[in-house]
Structures are given as structure tokens and as C-alpha cells.
N, C-alpha and C positions, 0 to 999 in steps of 0.2 A: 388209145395206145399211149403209153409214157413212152416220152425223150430217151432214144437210142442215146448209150456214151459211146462214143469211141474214142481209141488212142492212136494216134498215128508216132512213129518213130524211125525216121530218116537223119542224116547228117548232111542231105541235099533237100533245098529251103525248094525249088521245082518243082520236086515230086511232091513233095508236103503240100506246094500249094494245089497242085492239079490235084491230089488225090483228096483233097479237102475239099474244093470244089465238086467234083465230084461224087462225091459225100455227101455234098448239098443238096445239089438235084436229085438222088436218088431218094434223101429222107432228109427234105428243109426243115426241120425242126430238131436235128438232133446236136447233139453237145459235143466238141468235137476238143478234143486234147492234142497239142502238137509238142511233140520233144524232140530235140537233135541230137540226143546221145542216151544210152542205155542206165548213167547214173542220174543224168535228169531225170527219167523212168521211175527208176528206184527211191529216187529220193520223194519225189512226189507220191508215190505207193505206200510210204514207210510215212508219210505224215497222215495218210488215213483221210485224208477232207472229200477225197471222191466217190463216187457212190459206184455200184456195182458198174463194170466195165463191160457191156454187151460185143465191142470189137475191137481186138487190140492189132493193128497192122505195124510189122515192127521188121525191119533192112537185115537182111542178115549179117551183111559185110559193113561195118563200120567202124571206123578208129577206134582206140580206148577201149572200149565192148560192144561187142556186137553179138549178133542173135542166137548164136552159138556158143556163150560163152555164159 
């Protein structure tokens, strides 16, 4: 099985970390992308260096843009 990508996207560095952690344990081997804001997201997206994104876990509510928007 190839390396799971995920992306996590919170503006709380807590959640990011437990939920990365977590993320661990569930499947130690996989690639794990952290952003704190939805242009972060984008701008990373829009430069193309990542490979297919198998889980993108992303806050609904947060400053600037959020999940909704």
C-alpha cells in the first residue's frame, strides 16, 4: 500500500497537532500536510508539488476563509 496524503487545515495549532498525532497511529507511514488558513491551502494547491490528496480534514469556521467559503 502507498503513503496516505493527508491535509489537515485548522487556524488552532492543538487540534492540528492531536489530530496529526492521531493520524499517526492510525496509519504511521503516511504524509501528513498541515495549514493554518484556507489561502495557505490554496496557495500550496495552485503550486501543483503534491501528489494526489487521499484526506483533506479542513475547520469550517476560520478567520479570513473558512470551509464555507
Amino acid at each position: 500500500m502507498s503513503k496516505m496524503n493527508v491535509v489537515l487545515v485548522d487556524d488552532d495549532e492543538v487540534i492540528n497537532l492531536v489530530h496529526r498525532e492521531v493520524i499517526k497511529r492510525i496509519v504511521p507511514d503516511s504524509n501528513i500536510e498541515v495549514f493554518r488558513s484556507g489561502p495557505q491551502l490554496i496557495q500550496y494547491l495552485q503550486n501543483g508539488n503534491q501528489g494526489p490528496i487521499d484526506f483533506l480534514f479542513l475547520d469550517i469556521r476560520m478567520p479570513e476563509m473558512d470551509g464555507l467559503s
